[in-house]
N, CA, C and O atoms as CSV, one atom per row, in Angstrom:
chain,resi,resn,atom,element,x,y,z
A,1,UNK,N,N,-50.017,-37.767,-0.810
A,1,UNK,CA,C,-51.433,-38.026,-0.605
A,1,UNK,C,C,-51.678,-39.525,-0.560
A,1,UNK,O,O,-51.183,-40.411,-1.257
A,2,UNK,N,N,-52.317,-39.575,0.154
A,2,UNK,CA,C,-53.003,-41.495,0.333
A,2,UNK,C,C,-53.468,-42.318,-1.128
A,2,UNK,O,O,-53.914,-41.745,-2.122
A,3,UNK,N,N,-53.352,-43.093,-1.057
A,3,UNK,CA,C,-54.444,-43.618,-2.457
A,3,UNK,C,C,-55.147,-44.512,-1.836
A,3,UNK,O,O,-54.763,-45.272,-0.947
A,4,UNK,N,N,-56.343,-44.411,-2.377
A,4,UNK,CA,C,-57.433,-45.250,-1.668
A,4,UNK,C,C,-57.597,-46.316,-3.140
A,4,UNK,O,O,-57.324,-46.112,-4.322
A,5,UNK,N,N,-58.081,-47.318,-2.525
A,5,UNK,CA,C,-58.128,-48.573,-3.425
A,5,UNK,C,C,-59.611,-49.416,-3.430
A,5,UNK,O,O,-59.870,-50.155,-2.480
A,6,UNK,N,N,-60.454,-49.277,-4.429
A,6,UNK,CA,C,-61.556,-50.071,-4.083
A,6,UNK,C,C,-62.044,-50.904,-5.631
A,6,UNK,O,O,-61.375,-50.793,-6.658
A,7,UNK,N,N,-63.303,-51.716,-5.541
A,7,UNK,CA,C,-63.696,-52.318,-6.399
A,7,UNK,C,C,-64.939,-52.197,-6.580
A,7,UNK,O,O,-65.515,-51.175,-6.208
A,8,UNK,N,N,-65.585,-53.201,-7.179
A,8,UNK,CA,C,-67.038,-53.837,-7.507
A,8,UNK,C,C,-67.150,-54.420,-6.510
A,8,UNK,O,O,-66.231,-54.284,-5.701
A,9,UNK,N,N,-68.282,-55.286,-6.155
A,9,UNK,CA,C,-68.762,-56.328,-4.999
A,9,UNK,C,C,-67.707,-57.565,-5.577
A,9,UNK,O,O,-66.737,-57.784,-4.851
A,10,UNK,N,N,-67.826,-58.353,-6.777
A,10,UNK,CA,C,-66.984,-59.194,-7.194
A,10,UNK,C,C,-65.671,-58.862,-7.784
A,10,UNK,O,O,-64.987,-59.852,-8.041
A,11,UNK,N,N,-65.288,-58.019,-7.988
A,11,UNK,CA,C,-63.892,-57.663,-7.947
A,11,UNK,C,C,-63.325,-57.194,-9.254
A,11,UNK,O,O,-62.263,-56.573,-9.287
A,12,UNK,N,N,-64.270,-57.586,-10.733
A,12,UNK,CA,C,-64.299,-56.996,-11.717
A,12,UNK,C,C,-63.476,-55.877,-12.201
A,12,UNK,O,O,-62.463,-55.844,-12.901
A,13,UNK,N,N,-64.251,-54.891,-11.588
A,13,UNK,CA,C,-63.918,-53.502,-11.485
A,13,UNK,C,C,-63.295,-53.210,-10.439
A,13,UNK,O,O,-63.839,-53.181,-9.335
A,14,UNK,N,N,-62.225,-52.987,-10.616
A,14,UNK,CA,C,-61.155,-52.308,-9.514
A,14,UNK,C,C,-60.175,-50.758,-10.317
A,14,UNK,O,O,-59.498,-50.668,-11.341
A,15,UNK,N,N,-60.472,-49.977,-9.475
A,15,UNK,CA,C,-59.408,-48.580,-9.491
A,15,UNK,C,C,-58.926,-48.032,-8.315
A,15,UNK,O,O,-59.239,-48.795,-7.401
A,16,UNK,N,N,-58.321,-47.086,-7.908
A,16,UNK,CA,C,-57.475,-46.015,-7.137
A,16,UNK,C,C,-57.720,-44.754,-7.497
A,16,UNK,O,O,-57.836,-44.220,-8.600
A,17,UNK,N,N,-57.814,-44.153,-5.838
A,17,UNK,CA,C,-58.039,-42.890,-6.062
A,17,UNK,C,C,-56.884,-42.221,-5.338
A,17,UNK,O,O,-56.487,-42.851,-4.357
A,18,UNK,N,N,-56.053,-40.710,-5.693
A,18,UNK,CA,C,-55.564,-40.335,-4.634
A,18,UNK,C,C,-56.152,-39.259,-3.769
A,18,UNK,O,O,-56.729,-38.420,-4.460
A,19,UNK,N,N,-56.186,-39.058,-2.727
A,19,UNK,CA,C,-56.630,-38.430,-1.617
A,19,UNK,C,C,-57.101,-38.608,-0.509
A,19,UNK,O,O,-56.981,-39.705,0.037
A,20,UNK,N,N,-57.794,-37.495,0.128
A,20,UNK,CA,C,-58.343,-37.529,1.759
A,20,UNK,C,C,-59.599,-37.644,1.182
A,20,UNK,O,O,-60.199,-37.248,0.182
A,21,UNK,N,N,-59.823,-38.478,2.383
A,21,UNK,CA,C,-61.522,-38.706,2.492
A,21,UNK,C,C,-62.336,-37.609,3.074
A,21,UNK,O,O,-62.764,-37.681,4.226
A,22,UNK,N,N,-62.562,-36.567,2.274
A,22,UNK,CA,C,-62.972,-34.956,2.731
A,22,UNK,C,C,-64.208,-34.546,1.968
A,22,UNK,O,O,-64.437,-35.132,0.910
A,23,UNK,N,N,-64.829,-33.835,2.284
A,23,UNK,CA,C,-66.224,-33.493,1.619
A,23,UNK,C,C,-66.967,-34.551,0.847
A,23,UNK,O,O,-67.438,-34.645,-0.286
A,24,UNK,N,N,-66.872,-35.379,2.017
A,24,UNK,CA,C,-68.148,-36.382,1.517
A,24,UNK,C,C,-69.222,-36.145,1.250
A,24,UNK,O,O,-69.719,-35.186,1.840
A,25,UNK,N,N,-70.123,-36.943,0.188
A,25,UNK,CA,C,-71.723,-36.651,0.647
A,25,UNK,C,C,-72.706,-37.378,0.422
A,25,UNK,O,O,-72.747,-38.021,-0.627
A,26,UNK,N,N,-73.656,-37.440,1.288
A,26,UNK,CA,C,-75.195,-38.468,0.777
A,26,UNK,C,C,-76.240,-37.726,-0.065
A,26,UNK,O,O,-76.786,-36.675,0.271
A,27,UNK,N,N,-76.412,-38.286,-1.001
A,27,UNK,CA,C,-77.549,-37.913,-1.757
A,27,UNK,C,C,-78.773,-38.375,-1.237
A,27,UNK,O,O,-78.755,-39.342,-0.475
A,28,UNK,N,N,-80.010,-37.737,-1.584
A,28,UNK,CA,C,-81.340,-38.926,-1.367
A,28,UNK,C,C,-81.933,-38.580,-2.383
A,28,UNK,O,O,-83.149,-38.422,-2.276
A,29,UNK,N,N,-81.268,-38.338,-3.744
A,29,UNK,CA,C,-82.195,-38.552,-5.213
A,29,UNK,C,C,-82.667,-40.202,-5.080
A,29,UNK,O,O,-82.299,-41.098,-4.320
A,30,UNK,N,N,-83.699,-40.151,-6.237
A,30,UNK,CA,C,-83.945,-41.372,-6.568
A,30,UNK,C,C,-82.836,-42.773,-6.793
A,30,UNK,O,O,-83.137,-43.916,-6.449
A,31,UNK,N,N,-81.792,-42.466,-7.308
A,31,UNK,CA,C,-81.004,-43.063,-7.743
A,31,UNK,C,C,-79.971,-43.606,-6.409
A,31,UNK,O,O,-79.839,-44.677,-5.816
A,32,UNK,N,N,-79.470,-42.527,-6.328
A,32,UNK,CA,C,-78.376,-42.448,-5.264
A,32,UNK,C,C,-78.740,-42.814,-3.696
A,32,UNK,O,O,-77.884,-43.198,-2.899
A,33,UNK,N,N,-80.091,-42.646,-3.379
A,33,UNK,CA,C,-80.639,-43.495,-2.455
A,33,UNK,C,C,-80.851,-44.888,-2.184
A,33,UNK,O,O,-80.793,-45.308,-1.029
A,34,UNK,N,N,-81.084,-45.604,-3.119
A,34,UNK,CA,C,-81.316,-46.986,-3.582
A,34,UNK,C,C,-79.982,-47.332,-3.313
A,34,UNK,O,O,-79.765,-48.010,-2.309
A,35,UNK,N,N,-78.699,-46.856,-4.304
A,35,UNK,CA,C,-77.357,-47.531,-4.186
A,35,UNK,C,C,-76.670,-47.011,-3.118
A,35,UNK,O,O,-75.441,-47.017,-3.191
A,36,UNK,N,N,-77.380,-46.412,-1.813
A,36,UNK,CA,C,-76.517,-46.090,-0.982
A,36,UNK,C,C,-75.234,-45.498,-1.318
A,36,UNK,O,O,-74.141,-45.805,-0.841
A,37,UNK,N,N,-75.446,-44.757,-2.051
A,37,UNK,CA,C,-73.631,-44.069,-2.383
A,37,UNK,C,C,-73.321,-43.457,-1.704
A,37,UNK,O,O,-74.198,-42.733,-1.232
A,38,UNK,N,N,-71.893,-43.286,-1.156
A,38,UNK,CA,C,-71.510,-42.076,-0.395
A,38,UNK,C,C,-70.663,-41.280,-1.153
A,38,UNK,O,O,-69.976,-42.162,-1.669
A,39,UNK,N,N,-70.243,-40.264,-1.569
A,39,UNK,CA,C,-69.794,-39.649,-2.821
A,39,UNK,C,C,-68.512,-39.055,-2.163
A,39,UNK,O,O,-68.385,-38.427,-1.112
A,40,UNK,N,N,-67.750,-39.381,-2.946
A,40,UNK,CA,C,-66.014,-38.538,-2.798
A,40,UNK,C,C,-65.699,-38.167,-4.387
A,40,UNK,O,O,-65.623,-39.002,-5.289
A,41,UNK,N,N,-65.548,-36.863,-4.519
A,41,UNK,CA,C,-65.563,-36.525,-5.637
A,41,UNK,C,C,-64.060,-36.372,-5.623
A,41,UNK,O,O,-63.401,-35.902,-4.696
A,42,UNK,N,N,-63.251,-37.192,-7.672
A,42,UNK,CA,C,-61.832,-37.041,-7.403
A,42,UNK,C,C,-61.811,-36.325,-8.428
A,42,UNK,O,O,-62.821,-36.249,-9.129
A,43,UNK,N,N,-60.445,-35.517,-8.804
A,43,UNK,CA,C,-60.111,-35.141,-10.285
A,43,UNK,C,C,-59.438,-36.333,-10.646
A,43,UNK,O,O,-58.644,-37.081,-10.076
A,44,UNK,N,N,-60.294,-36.275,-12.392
A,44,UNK,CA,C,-59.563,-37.489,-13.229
A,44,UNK,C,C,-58.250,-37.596,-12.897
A,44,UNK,O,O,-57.962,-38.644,-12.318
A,45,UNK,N,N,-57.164,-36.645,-13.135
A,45,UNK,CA,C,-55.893,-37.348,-12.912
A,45,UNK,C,C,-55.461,-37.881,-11.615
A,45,UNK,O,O,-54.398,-38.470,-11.418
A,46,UNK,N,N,-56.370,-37.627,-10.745
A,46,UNK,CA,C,-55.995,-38.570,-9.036
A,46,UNK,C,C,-56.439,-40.048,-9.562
A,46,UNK,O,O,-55.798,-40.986,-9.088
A,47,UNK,N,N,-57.300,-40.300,-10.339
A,47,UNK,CA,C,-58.606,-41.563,-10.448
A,47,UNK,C,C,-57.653,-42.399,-11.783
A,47,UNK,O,O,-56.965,-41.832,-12.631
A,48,UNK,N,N,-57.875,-43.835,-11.634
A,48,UNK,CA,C,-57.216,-44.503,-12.027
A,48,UNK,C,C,-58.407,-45.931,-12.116
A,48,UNK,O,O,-59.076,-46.421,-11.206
A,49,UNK,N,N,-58.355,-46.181,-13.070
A,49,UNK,CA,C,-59.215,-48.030,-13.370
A,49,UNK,C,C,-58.194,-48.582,-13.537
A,49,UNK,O,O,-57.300,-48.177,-14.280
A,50,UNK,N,N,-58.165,-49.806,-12.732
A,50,UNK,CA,C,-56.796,-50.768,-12.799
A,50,UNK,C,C,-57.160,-52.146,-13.639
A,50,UNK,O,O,-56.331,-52.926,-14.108
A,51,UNK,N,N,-58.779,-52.273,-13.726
A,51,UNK,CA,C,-59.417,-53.175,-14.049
A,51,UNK,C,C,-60.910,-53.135,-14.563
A,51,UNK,O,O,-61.724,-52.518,-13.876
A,52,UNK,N,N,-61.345,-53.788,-15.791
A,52,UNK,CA,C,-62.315,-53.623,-16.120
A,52,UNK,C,C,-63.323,-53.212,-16.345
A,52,UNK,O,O,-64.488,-53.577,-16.191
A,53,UNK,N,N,-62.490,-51.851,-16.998
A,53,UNK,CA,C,-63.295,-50.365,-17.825
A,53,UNK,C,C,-63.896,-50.838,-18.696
A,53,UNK,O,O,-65.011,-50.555,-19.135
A,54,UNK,N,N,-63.069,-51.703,-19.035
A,54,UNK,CA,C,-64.372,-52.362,-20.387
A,54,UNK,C,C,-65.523,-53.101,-20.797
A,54,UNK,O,O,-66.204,-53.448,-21.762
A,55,UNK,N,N,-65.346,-53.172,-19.240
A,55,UNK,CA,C,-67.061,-54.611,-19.050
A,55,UNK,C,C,-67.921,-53.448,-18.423
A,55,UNK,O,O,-69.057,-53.869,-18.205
A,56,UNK,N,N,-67.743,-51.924,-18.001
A,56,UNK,CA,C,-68.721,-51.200,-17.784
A,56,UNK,C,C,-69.852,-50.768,-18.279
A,56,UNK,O,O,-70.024,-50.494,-19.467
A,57,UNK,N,N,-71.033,-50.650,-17.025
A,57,UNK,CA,C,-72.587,-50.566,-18.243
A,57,UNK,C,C,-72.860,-48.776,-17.897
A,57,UNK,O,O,-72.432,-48.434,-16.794
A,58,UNK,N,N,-73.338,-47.969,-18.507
A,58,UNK,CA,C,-73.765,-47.169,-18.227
A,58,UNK,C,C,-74.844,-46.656,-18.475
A,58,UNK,O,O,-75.255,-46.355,-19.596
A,59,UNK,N,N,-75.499,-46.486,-17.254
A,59,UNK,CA,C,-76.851,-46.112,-16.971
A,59,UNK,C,C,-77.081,-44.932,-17.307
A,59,UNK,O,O,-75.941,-44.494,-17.152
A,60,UNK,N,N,-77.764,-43.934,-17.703
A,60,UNK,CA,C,-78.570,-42.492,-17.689
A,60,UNK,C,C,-80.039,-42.687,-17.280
A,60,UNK,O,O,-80.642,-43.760,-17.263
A,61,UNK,N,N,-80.435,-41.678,-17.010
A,61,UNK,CA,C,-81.974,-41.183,-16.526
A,61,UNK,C,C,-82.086,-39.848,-16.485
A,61,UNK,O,O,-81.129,-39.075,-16.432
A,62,UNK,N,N,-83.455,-39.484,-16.510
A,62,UNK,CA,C,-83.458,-37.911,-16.183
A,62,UNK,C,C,-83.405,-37.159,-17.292
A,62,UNK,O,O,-84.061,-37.207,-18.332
A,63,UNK,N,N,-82.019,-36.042,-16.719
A,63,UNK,CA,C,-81.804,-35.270,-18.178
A,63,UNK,C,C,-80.319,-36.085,-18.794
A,63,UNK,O,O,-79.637,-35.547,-19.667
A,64,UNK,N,N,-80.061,-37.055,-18.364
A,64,UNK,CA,C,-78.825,-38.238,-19.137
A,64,UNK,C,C,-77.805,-37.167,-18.974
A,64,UNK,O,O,-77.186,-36.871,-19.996
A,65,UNK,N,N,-77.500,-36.496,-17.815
A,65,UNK,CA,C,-76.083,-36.026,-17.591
A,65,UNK,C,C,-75.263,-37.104,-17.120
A,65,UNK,O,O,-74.273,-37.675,-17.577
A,66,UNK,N,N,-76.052,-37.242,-15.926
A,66,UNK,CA,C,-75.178,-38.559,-14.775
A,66,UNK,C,C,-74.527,-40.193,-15.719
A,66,UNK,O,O,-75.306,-41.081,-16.068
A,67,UNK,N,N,-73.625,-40.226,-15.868
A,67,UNK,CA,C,-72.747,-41.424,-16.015
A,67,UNK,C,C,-73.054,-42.423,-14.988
A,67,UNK,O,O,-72.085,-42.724,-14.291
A,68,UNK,N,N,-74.220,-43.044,-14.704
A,68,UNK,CA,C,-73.969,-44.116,-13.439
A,68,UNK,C,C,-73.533,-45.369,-14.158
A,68,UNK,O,O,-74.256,-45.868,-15.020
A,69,UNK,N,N,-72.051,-46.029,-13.733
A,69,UNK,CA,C,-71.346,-47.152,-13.971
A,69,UNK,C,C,-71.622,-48.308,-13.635
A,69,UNK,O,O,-71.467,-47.878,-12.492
A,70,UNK,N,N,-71.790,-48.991,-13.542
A,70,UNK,CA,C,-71.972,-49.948,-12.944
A,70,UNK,C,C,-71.023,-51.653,-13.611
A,70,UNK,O,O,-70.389,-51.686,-14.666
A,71,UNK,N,N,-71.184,-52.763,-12.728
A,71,UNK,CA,C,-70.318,-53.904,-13.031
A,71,UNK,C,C,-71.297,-54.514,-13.856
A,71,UNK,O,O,-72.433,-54.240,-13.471
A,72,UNK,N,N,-71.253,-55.295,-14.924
A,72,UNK,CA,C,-72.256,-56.040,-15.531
A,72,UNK,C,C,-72.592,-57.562,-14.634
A,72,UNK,O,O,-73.735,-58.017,-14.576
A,73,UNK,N,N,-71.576,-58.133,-14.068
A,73,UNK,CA,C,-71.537,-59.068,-13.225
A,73,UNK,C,C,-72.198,-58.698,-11.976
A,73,UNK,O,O,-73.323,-59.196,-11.940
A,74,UNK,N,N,-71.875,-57.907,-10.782
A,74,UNK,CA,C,-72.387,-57.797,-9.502
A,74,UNK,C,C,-73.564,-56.575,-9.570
A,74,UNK,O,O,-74.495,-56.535,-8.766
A,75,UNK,N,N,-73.395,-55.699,-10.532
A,75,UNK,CA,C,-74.278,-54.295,-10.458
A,75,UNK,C,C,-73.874,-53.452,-9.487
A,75,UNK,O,O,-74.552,-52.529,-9.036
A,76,UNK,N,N,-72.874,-53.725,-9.184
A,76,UNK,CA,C,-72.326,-52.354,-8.381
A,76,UNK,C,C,-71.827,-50.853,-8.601
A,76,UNK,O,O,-70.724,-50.706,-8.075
A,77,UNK,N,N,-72.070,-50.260,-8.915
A,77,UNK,CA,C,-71.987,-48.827,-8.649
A,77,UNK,C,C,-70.619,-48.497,-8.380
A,77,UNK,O,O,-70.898,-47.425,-7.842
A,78,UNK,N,N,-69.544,-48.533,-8.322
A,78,UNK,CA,C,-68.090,-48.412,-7.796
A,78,UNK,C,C,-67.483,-47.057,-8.113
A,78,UNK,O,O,-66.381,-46.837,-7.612
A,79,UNK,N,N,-68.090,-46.019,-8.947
A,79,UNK,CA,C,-68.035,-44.560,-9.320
A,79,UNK,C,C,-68.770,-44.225,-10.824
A,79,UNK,O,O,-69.071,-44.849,-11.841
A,80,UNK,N,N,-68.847,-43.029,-10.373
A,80,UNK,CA,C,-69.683,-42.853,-12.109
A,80,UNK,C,C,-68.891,-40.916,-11.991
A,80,UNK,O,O,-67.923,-40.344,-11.490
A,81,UNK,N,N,-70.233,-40.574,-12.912
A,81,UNK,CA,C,-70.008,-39.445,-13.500
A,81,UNK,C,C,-71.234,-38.630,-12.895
A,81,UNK,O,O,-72.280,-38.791,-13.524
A,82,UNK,N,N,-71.298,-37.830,-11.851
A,82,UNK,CA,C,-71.985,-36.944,-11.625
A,82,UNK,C,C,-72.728,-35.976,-12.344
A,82,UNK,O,O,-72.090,-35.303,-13.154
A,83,UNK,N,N,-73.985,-35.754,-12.215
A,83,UNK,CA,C,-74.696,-34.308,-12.720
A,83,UNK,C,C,-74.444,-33.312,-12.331
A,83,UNK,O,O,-74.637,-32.401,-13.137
A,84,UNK,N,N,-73.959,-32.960,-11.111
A,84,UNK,CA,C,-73.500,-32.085,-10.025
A,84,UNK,C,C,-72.163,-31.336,-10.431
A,84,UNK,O,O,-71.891,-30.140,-10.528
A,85,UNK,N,N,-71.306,-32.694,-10.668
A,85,UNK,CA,C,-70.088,-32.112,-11.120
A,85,UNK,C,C,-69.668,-32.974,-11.719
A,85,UNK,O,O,-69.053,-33.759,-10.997
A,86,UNK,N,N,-69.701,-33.359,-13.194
A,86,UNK,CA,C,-69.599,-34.381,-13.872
A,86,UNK,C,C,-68.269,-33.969,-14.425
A,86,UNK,O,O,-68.142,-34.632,-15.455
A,87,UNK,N,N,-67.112,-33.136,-14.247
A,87,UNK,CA,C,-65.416,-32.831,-14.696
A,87,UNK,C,C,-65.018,-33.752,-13.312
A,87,UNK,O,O,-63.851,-34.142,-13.320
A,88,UNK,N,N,-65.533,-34.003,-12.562
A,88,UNK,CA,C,-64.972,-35.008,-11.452
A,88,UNK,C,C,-65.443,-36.178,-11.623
A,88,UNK,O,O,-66.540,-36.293,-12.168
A,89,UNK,N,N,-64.634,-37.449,-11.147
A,89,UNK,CA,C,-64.748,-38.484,-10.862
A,89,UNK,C,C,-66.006,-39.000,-9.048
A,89,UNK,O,O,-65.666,-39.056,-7.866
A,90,UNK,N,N,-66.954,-39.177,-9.504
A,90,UNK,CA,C,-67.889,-39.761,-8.253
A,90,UNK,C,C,-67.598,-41.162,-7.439
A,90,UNK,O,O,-68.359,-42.113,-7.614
A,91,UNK,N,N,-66.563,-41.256,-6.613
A,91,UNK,CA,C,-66.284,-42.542,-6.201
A,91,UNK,C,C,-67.162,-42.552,-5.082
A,91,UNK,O,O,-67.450,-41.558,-4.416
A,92,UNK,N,N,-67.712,-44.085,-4.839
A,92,UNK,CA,C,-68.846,-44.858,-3.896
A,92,UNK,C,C,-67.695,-45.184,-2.905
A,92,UNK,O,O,-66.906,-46.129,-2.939
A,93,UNK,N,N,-67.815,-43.970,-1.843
A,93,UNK,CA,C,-66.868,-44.783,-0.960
A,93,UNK,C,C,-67.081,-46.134,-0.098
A,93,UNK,O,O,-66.285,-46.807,0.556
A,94,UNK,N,N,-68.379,-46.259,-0.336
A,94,UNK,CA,C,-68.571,-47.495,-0.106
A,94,UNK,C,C,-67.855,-48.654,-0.470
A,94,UNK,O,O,-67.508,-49.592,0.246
A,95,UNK,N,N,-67.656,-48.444,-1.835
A,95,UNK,CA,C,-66.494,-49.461,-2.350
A,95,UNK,C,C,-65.341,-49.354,-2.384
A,95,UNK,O,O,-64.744,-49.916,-3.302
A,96,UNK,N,N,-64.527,-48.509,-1.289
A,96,UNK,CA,C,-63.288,-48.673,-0.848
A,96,UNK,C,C,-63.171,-50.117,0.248
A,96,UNK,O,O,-63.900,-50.727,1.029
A,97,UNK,N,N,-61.789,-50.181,-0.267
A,97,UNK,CA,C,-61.111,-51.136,0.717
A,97,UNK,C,C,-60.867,-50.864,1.859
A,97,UNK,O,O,-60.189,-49.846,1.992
A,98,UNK,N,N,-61.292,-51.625,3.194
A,98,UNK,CA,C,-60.652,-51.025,4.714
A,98,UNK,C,C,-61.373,-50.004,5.219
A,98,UNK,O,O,-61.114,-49.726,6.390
A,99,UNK,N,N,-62.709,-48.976,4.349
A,99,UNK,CA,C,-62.681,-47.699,5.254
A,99,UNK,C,C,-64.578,-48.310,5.089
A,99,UNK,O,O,-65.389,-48.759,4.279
A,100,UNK,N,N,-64.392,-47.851,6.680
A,100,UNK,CA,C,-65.762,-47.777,7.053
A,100,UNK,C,C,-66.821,-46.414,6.968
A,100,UNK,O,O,-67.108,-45.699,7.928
A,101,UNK,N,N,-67.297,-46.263,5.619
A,101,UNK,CA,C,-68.141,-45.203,5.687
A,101,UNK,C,C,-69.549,-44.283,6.457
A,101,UNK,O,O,-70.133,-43.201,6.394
A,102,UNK,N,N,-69.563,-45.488,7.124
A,102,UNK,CA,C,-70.773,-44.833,8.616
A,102,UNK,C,C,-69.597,-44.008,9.446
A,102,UNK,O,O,-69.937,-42.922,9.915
A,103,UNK,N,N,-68.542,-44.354,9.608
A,103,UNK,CA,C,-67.969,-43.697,10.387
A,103,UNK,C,C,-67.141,-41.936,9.960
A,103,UNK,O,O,-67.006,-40.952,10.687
A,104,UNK,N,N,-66.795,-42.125,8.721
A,104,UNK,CA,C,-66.569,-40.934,8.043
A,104,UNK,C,C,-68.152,-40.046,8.215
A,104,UNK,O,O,-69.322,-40.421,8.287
A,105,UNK,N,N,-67.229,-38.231,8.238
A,105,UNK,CA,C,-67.917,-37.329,8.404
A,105,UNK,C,C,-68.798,-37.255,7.160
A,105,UNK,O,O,-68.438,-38.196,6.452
A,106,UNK,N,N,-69.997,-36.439,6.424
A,106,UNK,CA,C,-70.782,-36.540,5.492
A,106,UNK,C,C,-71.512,-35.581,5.572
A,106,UNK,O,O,-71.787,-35.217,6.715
A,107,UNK,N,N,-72.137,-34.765,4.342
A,107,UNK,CA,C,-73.091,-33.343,4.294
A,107,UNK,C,C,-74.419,-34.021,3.447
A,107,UNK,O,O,-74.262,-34.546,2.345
A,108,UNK,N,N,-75.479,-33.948,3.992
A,108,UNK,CA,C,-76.716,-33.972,3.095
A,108,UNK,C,C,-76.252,-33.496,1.345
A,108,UNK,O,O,-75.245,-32.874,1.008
A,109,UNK,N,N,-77.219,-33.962,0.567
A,109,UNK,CA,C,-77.163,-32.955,-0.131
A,109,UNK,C,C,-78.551,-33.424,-1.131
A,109,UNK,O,O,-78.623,-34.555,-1.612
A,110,UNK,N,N,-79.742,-32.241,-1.374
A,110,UNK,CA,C,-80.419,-32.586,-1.960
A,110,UNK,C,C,-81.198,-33.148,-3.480
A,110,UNK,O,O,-82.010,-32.623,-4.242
A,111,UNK,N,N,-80.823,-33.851,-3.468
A,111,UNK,CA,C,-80.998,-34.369,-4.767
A,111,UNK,C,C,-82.257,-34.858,-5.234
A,111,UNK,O,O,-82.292,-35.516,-6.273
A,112,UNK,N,N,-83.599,-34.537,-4.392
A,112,UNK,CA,C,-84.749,-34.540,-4.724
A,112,UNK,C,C,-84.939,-33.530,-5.110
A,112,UNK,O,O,-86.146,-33.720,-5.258
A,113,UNK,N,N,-84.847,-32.840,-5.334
A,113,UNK,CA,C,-84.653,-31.137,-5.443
A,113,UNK,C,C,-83.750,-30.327,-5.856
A,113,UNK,O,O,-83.318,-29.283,-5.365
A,114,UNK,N,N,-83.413,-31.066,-7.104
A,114,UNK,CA,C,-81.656,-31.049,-7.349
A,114,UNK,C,C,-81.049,-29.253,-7.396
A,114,UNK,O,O,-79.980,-28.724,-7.094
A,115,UNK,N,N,-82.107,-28.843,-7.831
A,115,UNK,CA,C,-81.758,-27.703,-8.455
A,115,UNK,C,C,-81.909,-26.398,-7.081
A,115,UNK,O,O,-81.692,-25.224,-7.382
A,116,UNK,N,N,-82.254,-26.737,-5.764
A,116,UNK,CA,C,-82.372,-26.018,-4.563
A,116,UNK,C,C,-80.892,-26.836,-4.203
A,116,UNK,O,O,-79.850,-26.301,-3.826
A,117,UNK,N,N,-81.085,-27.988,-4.389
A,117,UNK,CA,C,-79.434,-28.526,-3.189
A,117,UNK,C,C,-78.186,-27.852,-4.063
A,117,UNK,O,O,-77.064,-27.708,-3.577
A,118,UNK,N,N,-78.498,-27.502,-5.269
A,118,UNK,CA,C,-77.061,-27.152,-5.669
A,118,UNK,C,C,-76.809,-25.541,-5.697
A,118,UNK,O,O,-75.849,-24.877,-6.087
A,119,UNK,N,N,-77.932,-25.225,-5.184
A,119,UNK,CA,C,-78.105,-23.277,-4.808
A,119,UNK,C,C,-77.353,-23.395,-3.092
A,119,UNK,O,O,-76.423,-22.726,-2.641
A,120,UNK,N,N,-78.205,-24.556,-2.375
A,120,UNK,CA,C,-78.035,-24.803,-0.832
A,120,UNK,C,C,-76.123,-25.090,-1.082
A,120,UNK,O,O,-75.304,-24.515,-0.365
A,121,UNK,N,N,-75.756,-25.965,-2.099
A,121,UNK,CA,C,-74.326,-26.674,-2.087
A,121,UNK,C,C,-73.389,-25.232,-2.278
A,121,UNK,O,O,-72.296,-25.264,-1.713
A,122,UNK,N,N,-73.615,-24.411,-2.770
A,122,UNK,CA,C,-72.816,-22.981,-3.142
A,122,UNK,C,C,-72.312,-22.408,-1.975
A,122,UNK,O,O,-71.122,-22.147,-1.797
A,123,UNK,N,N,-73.266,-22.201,-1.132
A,123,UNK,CA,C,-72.966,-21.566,0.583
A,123,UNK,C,C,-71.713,-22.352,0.526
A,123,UNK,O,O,-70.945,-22.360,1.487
């Protein structure tokens, strides 16, 4: 399997993931709209921090399921912990190295409405 390699905006935070870039998705919750995330969900043992787990801030809102990570330096978002499926790793493929995420395939998914998109996400 591939390993994909990404960071923070300043470089802080850096990990690896292994896999295909497959069942992507855009949110348009409150949150996940703002940071433009594009979501690749990994299992922990594919997911790897190579760098600066320990300067991480973590955000909650809501009902404080979601783990959102972020860099204390740049505020970037580089993966967190999903509400959706929080036993997986949420990597921002945005913050991969080399891959252009407008161009990767992607599924809606509603997150204004969390609780219809994850009835709609079952199909």
């Amino acid at each position: 399997m591939p390993i994909q390699r990404g960071s923070c905006h300043c470089g802080a935070v850096r990990f690896e993931a292994e896999g295909e870039l497959q069942g992507l998705e855009v949110c348009n919750c409150s949150y996940c709209a703002r940071a433009g995330f594009v979501h690749w969900y990994v299992a922990p043992e594919r997911f790897r921090v190579l760098a600066g787990e320990d300067t991480l801030v973590d955000y909650q809102f809501g009902t404080h399921t979601s783990h959102n990570l972020f860099c204390p330096t740049c505020g970037v978002t580089p993966f967190r912990r999903a509400r959706s499926d929080p036993r997986q790793i949420d990597v921002n493929v945005r913050c991969l190295e080399g891959v252009d995420a407008d161009a990767l395939p992607t599924r809606p998914f509603d997150g204004r409405d969390w609780e219809q998109g994850m009835r709609n996400r079952q199909r």
